[in-house]
N, C-alpha and C positions, 0 to 999 in steps of 0.2 A: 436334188439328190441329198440325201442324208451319208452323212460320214459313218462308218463301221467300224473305226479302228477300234481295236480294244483300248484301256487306259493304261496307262502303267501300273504295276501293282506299286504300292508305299513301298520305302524304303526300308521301315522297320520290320514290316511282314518278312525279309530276308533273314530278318536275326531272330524271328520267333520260336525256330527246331533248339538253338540254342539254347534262348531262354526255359524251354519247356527244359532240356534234359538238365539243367544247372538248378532249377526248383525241384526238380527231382530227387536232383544227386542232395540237395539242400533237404528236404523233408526226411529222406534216407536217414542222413545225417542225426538231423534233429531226433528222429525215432529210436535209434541206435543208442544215442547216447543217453536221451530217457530210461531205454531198458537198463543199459547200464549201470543209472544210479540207481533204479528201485534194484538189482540186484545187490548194490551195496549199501543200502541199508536193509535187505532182507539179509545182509550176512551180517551186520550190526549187531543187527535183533536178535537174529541166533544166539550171536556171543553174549550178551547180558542175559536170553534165556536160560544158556548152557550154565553158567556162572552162579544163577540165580537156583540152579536144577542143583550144583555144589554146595552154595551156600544151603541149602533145604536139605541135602543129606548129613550134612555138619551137622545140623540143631537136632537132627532126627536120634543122629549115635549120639551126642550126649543127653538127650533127653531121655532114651534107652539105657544109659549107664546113672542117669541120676534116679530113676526108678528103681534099677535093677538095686541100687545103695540102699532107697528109702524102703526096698521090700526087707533087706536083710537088719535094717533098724528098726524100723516097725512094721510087723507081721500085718497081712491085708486084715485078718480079722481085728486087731484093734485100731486101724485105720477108721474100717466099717462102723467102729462099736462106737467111735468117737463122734460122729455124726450127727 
């Protein structure tokens, strides 16, 4: 006669539902807060763009106000003539 009984299942197969949903909630995790950082240094970025978009309109009015001088000093046409 051969024995039929089933075997016991391991011990640790009991703690496997565990494990899976704790790797889970751990990847969650770890994803979330990924996003999180590339969100703050995409706001970084912004701010040194935005900053960088100020400082370019600075140079731009006075570079418009240092023309606007050198047209009333010297006329375009002898700018031109100078050449």
């Amino acid at each position: 006669m051969t024995d039929t009984t089933p075997l016991p299942a391991p011990r640790w197969l009991a703690w496997m539902p565990a494990a899976s949903v704790g790797a889970l909630i751990a990847g969650a995790l770890l994803t979330g807060g990924g996003y999180i950082s590339k969100l703050d240094e995409q706001g970084r970025r912004i701010a040194v763009l935005e900053e960088m978009a100020k400082q370019q309109q600075e140079i731009d009015k006075r570079t418009t106000r240092i023309e606007a001088k050198l047209d009333v000093l010297v006329p375009q046409q002898d700018r031109e003539a100078r050449r």
